[in-house]
N, C-alpha and C positions, 0 to 999 in steps of 0.2 A: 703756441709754437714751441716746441722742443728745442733745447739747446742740446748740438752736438758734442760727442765725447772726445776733445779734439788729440787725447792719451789713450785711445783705443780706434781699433780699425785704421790707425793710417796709412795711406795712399802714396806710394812711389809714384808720380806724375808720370814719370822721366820713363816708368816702364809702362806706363797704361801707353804712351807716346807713341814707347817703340812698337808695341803691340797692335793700335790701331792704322799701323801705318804699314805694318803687312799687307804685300798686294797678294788681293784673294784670287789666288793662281795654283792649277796644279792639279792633280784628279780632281776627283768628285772627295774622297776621304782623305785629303790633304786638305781643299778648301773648308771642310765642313770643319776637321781640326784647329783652321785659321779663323773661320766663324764664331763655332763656339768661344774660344780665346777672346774674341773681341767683344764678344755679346757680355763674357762675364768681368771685365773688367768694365765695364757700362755696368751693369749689374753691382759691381761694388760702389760708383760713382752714387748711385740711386739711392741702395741701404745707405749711404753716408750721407749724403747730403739731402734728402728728401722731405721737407716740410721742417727742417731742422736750421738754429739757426747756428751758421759756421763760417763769417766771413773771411778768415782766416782761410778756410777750405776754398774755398770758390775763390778766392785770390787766386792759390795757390794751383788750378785747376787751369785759369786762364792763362797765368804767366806759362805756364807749362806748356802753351797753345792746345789746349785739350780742343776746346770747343773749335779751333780752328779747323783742326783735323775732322769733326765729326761732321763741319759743312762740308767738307772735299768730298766725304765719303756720300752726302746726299746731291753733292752735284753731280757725281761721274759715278756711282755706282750704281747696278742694275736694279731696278727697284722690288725685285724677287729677291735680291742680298740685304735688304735692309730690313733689320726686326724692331718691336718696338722699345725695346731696350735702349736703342741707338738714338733713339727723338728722343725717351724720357730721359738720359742720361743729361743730356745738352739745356733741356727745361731744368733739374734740378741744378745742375751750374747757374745758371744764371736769373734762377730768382727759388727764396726770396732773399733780397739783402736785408740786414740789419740796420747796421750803419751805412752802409755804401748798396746804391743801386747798381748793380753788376750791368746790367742789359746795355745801358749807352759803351759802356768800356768792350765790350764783346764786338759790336755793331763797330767802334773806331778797327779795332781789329783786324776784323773780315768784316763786311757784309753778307750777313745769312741769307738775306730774301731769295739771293735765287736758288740756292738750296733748298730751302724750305717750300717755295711757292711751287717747285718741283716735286715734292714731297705729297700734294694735293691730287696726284694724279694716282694717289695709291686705291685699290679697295676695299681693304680690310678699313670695317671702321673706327675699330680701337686705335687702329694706327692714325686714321685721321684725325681721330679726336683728337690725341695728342698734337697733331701736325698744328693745327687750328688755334691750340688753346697756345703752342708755344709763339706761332705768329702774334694772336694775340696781345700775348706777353709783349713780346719784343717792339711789337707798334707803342704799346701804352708806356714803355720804357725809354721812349722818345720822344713823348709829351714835352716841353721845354717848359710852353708858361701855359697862359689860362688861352689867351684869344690869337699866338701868331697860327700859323700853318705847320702842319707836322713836317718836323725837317728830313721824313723817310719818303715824303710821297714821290718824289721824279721816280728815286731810286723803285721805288715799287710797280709803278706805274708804266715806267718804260721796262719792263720784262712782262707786262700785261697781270700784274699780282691783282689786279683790284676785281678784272675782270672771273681771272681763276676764285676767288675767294666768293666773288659772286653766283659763280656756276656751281660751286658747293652748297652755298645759302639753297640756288632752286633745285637741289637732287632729290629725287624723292624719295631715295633709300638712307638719307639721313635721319637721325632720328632731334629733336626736339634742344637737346643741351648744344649741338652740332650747329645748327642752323642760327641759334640765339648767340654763341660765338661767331658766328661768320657774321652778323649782324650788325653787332657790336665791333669787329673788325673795321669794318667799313666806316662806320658811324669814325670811330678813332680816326679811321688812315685819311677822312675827307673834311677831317676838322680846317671851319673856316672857308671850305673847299664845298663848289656847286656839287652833287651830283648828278651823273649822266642821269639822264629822262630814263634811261629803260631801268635803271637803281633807283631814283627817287623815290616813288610812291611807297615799291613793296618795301625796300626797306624800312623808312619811316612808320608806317603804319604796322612792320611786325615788331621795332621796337617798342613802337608805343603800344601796342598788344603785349608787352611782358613788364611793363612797368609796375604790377602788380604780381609778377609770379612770385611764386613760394620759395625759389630757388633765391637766396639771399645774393650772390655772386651778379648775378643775372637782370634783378631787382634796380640793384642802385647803380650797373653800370650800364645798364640802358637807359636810366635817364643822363648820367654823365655823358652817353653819343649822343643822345638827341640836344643838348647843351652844344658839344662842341660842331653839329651839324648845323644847331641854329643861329650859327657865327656866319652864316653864309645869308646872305636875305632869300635867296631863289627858295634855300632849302625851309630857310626862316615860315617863311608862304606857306609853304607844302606842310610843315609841321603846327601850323596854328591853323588850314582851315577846318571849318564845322566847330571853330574856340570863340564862345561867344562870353567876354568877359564877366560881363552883368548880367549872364545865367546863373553863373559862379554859385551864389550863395544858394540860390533853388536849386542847384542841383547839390547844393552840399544836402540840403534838407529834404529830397527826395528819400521816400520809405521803403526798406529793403523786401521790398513782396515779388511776389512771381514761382515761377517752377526755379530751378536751381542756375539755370543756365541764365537765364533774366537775372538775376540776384547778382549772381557775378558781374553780368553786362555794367549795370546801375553800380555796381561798388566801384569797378573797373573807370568807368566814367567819371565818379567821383573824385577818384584819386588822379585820372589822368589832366582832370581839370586845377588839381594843384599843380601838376607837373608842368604843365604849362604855364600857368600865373607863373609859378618859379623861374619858367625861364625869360619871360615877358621882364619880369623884374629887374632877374638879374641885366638883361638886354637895358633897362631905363637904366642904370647905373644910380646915376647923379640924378631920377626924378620920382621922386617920391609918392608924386598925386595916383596914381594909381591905386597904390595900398590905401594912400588917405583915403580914395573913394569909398572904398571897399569896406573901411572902416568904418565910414557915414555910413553905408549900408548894412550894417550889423553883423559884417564875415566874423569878428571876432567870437562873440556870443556863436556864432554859428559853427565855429570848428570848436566849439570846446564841448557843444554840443555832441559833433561830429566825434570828437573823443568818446566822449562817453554812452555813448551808443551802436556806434560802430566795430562790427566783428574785430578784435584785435592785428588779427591776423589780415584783415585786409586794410588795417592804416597804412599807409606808405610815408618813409621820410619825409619825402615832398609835403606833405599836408604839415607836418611837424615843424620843420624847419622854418614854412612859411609864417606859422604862428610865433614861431619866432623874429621873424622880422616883423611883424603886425607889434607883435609886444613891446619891441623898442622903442616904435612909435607912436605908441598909446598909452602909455605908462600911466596915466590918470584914467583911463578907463581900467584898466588893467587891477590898478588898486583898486579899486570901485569895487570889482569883480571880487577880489580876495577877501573884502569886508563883507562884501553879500556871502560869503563861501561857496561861489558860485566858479571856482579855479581850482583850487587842487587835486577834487578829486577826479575833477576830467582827467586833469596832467598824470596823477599818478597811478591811474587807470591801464595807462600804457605800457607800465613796467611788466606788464602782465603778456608783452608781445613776445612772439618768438624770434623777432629783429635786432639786431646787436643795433644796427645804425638809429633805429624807432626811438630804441631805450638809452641811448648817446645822448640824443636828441633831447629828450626828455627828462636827461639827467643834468641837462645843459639850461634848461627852465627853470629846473625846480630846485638845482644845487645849492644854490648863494641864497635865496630864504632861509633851506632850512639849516646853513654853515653861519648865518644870521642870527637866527632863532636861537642854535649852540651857544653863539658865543651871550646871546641875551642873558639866558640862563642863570640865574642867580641862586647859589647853598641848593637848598629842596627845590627849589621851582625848576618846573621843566620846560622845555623848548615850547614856546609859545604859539607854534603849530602841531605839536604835538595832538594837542585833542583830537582836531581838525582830523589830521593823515590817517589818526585812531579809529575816529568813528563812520570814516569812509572803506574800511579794512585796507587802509593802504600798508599797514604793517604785516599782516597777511600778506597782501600781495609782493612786499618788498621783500620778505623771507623764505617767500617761494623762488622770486626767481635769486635769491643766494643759492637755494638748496638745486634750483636747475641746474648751474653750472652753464649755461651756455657758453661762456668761454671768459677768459682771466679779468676782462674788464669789464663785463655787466657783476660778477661778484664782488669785486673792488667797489663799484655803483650800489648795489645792494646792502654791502656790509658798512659802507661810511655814511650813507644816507640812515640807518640803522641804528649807529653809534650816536651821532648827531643828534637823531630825536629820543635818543633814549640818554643823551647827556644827565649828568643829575640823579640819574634812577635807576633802577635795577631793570635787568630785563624779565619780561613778566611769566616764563618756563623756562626750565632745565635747558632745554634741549637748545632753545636760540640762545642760551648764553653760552654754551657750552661749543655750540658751532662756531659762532662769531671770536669768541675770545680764539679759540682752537686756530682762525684764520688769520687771526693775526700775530699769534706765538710761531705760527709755522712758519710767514711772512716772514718777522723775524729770525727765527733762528736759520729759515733756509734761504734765506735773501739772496735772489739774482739768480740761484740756480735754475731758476726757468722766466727770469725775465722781468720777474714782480719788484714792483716797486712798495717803501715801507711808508703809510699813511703815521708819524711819530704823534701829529694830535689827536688821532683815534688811539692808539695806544694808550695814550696817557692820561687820554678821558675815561679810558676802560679801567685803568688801575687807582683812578680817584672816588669806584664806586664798593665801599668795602665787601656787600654780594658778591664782589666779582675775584677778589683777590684768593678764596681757594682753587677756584679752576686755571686763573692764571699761575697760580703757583705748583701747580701738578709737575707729575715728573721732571725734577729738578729740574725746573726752568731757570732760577734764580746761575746756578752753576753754568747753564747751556747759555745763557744772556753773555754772562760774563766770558766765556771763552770764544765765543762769536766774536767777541771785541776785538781777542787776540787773535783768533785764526784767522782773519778777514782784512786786519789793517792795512796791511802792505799793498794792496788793490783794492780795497772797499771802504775807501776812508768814512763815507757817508753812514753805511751798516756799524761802524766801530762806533761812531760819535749817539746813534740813537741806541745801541746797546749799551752804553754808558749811561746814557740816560733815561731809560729804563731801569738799572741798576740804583742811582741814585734815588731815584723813584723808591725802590724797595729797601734799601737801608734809611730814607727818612721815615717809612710810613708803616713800613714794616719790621720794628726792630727785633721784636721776640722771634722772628721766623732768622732774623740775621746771625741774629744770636747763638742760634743754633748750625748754622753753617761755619760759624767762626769756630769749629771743633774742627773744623778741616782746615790744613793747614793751606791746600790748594787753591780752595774759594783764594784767601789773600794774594797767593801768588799769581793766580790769574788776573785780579783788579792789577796789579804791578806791570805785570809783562808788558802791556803797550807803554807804559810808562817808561821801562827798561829800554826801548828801541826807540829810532827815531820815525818818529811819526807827525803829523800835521798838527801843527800850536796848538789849533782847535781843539784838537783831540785831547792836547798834554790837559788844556786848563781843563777840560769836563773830570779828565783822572785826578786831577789833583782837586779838585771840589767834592769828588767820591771819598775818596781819602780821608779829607778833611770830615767829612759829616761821618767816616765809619770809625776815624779815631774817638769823636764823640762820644761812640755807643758805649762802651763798657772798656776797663781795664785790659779788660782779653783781648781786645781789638787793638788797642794801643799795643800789647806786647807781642802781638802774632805780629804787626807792621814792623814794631823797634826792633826784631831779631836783626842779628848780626847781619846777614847775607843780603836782607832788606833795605837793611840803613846803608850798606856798602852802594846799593846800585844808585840810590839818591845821592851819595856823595861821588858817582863817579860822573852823574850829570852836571855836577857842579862845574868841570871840565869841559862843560857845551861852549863854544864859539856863538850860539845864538843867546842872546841875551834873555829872553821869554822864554827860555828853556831851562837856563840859570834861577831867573825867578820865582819858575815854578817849584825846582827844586826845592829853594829856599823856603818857598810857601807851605810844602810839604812840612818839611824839617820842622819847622818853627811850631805849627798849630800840631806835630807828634810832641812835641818837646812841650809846650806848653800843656797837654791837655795832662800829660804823664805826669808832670811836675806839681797840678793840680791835685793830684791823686798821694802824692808823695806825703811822710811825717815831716817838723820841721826838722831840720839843720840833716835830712833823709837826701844824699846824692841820687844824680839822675843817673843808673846805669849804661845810658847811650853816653859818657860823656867820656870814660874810659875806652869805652869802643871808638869815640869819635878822633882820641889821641890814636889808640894803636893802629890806623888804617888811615892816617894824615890828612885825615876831614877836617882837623880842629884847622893847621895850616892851612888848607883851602879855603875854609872860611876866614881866615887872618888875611890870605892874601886878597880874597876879592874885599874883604873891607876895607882894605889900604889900595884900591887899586882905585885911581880917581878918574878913569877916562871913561865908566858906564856912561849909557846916553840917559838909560831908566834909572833913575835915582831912588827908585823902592830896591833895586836888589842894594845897595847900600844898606835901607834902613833893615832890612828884612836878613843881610850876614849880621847887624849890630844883635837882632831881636835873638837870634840863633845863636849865635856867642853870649848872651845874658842868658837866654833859658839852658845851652847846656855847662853856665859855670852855677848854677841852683848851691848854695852852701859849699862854693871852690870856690880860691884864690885864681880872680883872673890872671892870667901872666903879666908879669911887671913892667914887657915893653907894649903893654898895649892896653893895661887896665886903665889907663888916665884917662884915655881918646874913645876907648869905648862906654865907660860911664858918663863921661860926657854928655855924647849922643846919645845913650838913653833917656839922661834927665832933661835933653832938647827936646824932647817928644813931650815933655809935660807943662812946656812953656805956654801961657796965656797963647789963644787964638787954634790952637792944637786941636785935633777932634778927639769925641770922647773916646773913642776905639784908640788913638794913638795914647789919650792920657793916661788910661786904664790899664794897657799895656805896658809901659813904661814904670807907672810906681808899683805894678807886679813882678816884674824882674826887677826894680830894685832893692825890691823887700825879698825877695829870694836870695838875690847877692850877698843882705843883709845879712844873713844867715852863716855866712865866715866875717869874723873879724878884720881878716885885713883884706878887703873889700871897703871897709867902712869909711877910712880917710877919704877916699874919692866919692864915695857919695855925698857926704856931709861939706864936702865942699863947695868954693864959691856961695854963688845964693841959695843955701839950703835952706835958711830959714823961713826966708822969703815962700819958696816953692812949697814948704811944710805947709805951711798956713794958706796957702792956694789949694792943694788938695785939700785937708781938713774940711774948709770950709767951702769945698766943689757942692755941686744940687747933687750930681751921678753920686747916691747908694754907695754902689759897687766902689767907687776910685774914695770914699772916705775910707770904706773896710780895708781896702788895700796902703792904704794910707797911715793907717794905723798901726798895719801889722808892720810897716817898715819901720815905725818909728820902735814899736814893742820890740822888733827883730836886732834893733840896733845897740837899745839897752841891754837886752838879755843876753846878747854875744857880746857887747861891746865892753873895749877895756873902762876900769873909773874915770879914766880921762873920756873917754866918750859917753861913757851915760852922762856928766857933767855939764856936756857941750849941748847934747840933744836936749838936757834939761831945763837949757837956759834960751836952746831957738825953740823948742816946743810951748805955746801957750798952754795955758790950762783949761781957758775958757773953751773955746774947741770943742776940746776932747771931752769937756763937762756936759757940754750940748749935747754928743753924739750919745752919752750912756742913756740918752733918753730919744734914738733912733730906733723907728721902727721895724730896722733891720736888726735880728735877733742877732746873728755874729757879731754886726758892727756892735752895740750895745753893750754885749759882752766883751768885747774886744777893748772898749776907751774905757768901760768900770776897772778894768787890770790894767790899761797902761795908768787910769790916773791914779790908782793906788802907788804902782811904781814912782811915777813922776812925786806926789806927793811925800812918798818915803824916804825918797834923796833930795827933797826939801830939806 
């Protein structure tokens, strides 16, 4: 279904209004000029609205009383003044809806029927078709539930609609799609409801004569009238006799022979005999012995037979569905079946139908195994049905119907079932990786323009198989992921959050390709801009995980992020009223500042730190760390982490350097995780790095906490540990190399020159030289 351009072709109501309300009066070349007028503002209703989806439009249509107007014109005008323009126009209003069904709200309105059921008396038969297909419509758009009474039948019934609808059904200058609407009408409008004896038989027996047609429309909504016809018992009678239950499975297994017309008859019979168990079933509700019978009698084995040998095109839903309710209740047969391999390839036999509803049906069977299977999957091993689908050419057949196109949701059915068992593995030609990858970058990048929805763990599973990552990475995908994010935010929170992850996807897995994009200064400013506006939490934390893994990558990435205009927008976030907003910030900040400072020489300034004075981030972060009423006590420790990483070899400021070293050497205290310990004695060994920083660190229990790290299991927090104490001597006044000399053991540090970490090693043979030499 199309979505409408709702920024091109719009419709003044208010004049189509004044126009149709012209009374057609006046010569013959005045009327015709009032005619035509009418006919083509109908005419632009049609182009705009016509199989497209616009609910905005057709709101905008009825408020206007569009369709109000067009019933007047089919009540009281002479049915030589009415063209076909003027019915299609009134059907395009009012169906289809999207979100909102239009048809009940029209109907509160006016009542159409006696317009319309007036409209029956025309005989052009184009016009009728349409007449037919909009009652139709409008009966089925008063369905309420499954089993009351349709709440339009008095209203229809007393203007004699049921009867006119019926004198159409027996015309004999209708042709075939005419008569199977009139059909289907009735079936609708008598839900629940006897039909008269002189309706009964033909109608029944000609819907039950199309429950097999080709016509897919036509197909499933004649067994949905014979359903709501057999809410009546009288009608119930009429529709089940010559249905002899426990023929059932012999005639499922009757052999398709004969001349051509026989062939049909026998398939025809076969299918109507699910259509009926179907409805027999649904009628027991609450009793199940029915199917159990059925199943003691071997119907299962026998419709998967029935699958697998039966012309495709003459399975009916009915037979499918029913195996679906067989399958719930047999679930130990049913695995029996899958061990023997005596199931799947019946089932995925089917995808091979020209039925949208068949392959629904059958995507509804076979889905959760093989989403099962995926998840099974272990490194190389592949989906543990995969053989199985393989060597019945169910992969063939699944990639044909991708390449059909039948319509948006048997290729969604086709391409996830696809992805799934080819989880793990490559796909095995060009051409199907190249479609399938192609279907889901374009899903991607054109998300919602026509209605599709984004499968994010097919995507993901595509981009964890490295065969796949040069065609997903074709014309700059990476750049068109990332601006999706931004163009889309503001109404597509859901499309923003899988573009981001996507992204993230490709700067952990992909870093040389990232590498090469971080030459554009744009790539960066795009990951930023959703970040720069306010958007859903969701969204902040995924950019700021991006962030964090793209600082990672290389020095380039750090410096395209720390530019000036970049650091300014994280610090203007710091000004957010929501606290998780604030954090993220902080989150940002912190792991730029850290990764850059890793990069740095010693006693080497972090150049964000001067930028972070002249543009009053350093006070912003002074005041949310003095500010004690957060409820989230990380953005505390995370302004502390950010004030330590950007004073790297500065003098913290005097009113604040005592309370913030502090809380950094609180982070190293016994019971502490290693992520917080590790962090901690690394910005204090950075601080180290100016001397007067030094009194507050070497304060209170230093000595104590020295020989806690030293003698930590965590590598990493001894090396850091060390370089604090090296940092301290080597800037530190003789009054402090003295003091470190005398809380620093030696033993320690003696251990560590013989750690397997080559830094650390090398790092305590130089401090214990030092320490030793001011011995």
């Amino acid at each position: 279904m199309a979505q409408s351009d709702s920024h091109s072709d719009i419709i003044d109501y208010s004049d189509v209004l004044q126009t149709l309300r012209i009374p057609l009066t006046g010569s013959q070349a005045e009327k015709k000029s009032i005619f035509d007028q009418q006919e083509n503002v109908c005419l632009k209703i049609i182009t705009k609205l016509q199989d497209k989806i616009d609910d905005e439009g057709r709101q905008r249509a009825i408020k206007a009383r569009i369709t109000n107007e067009l019933i007047k014109i089919y009540e009281s005008r002479d049915l030589s003044e009415i063209s076909l323009p003027f019915i299609e126009a009134f059907y395009c209003i009012s169906f289809p809806g999207d979100k909102v069904d239009f048809r009940p709200k029209i109907y509160r309105k006016r009542d159409p029927f006696p317009g319309l059921i007036r409209l029956l008396e025309l005989q052009n038969i184009e016009m009728l078709r349409a007449t037919i297909k909009t009652i139709g419509s409008m009966i089925n758009g008063g369905i309420e539930d499954k089993n009351s009474e349709h709440p339009y039948f008095e209203s229809i019934i007393s203007i004699n609609g049921g009867n006119k609808i019926f004198s159409l059904f027996q015309r004999a200058d209708v042709d075939n799609e005419i008569r199977n609407i009139s059909a289907i009408c009735i079936g609708r409008l008598f839900k629940s409801q006897g039909l008269p004896e002189t309706m009964k038989q033909p109608i029944i027996d000609h819907l039950k004569s199309i429950v097999l047609d080709q016509d897919e429309w036509a197909r499933s909504q004649s067994v949905l009238s014979i359903g709501y016809l057999a809410q009546d018992e009288d009608n119930y009678t009429e529709i089940m006799k010559g249905f002899d239950l426990f023929a059932i499975i012999s005639d499922l297994r009757l052999p398709i022979i004969g001349n051509e017309e026989q062939r049909k008859l026998i398939q025809l019979k076969k299918n109507l005999d699910c259509v009926l168990l179907q409805i027999m079933v649904d009628k027991e509700t609450y009793d199940n012995s029915i199917l159990l019978n059925l199943i003691e009698a071997g119907i299962t084995e026998t419709l998967l037979n029935f699958f697998q040998t039966q012309d495709l095109n003459m399975i009916s839903c009915a037979s499918v569905k029913i195996f679906g309710k067989i399958q719930s209740l047999a679930k130990n047969l049913i695995n029996q079946l899958k061990q023997q391999k005596k199931y799947y390839s019946s089932i995925i036999r089917m995808f091979g139908s020209s039925f949208s509803d068949v392959i629904s049906e059958a995507y509804s069977l076979i889905g959760h195994d093989i989403a099962v299977g995926a998840d099974q999957a272990k490194n190389s091993s592949p989906n543990p049905i995969f053989q199985e689908i393989s060597q019945c050419g169910g992969l063939e057949i699944l990639f044909n119907l991708f390449q059909r196109n039948l319509n948006q949701k048997s290729k969604d059915y086709a391409s996830n079932l696809l992805v799934m068992l080819f989880v793990k593995q490559e796909f095995p030609n060009a051409l199907m990786r190249k479609e399938i990858i192609l279907h889901y970058v374009n899903i991607l990048i054109n998300a919602y323009s026509k209605g599709q929805k984004i499968d994010i763990w097919c995507l993901k599973a595509l981009a964890t198989i490295a065969g796949n990552h040069s065609e997903i990475l074709k014309d700059d995908f990476i750049t068109k992921a990332v601006s999706v994010m931004y163009d889309n935010y503001d109404e597509k929170g859901g499309l923003v959050l899988i573009g981001i992850k996507i992204v993230k996807d490709i700067i952990k897995n992909w870093k040389d390709i990232v590498q090469q994009k971080l030459e554009d200064l744009i790539f960066i400013d795009q990951i930023l801009k959703p970040f720069k506006a306010f958007v859903q939490q969701q969204i902040k934390h995924e950019i700021v995980d991006s962030l964090i893994q793209l600082v990672n990558i290389s020095s380039n990435a750090q410096n395209l992020i720390s530019n000036e205009m970049n650091i300014r927008e994280i610090i203007i976030a710091l000004d957010s009223k929501d606290e998780n907003a604030i954090l993220d910030a902080l989150q940002v900040l912190s792991y730029i500042l850290l990764s850059i400072n890793q990069l740095l020489l010693i006693k080497q300034e972090n150049q964000i730190h001067e930028m972070f004075e002249r543009s009053g981030g350093l006070i912003k972060l002074i005041q949310i760390f003095q500010n004690n009423s957060y409820q989230n006590k990380l953005i505390d420790q995370y302004s502390i982490i950010s004030i330590g990483l950007l004073h790297k070899a500065v003098k913290v400021p005097d009113e604040i350097r005592s309370a913030v070293i502090d809380k950094i050497k609180q982070m190293n205290e016994l019971g502490n995780d290693e992520v917080s310990v590790r962090l901690s004695v690394s910005i204090l060994s950075m601080l180290a790095e100016n001397e007067q920083n030094h009194a507050d660190i070497t304060s209170g229990g230093f000595k104590t906490s020295i020989a806690r790290i030293l003698q930590h299991h965590d590598q990493k927090i001894q090396y850091q540990g060390l370089t604090l104490v090296l940092n301290l001597m080597y800037f530190g006044s003789e009054e402090m190399k003295q003091k470190v000399k005398q809380d620093v053991h030696l033993f320690p540090v003696h251990q560590l020159t013989r750690s397997r970490d080559q830094n650390a090693a090398m790092t305590a043979k130089l401090l214990k030289e030092w320490l030793l030499f001011f011995s």
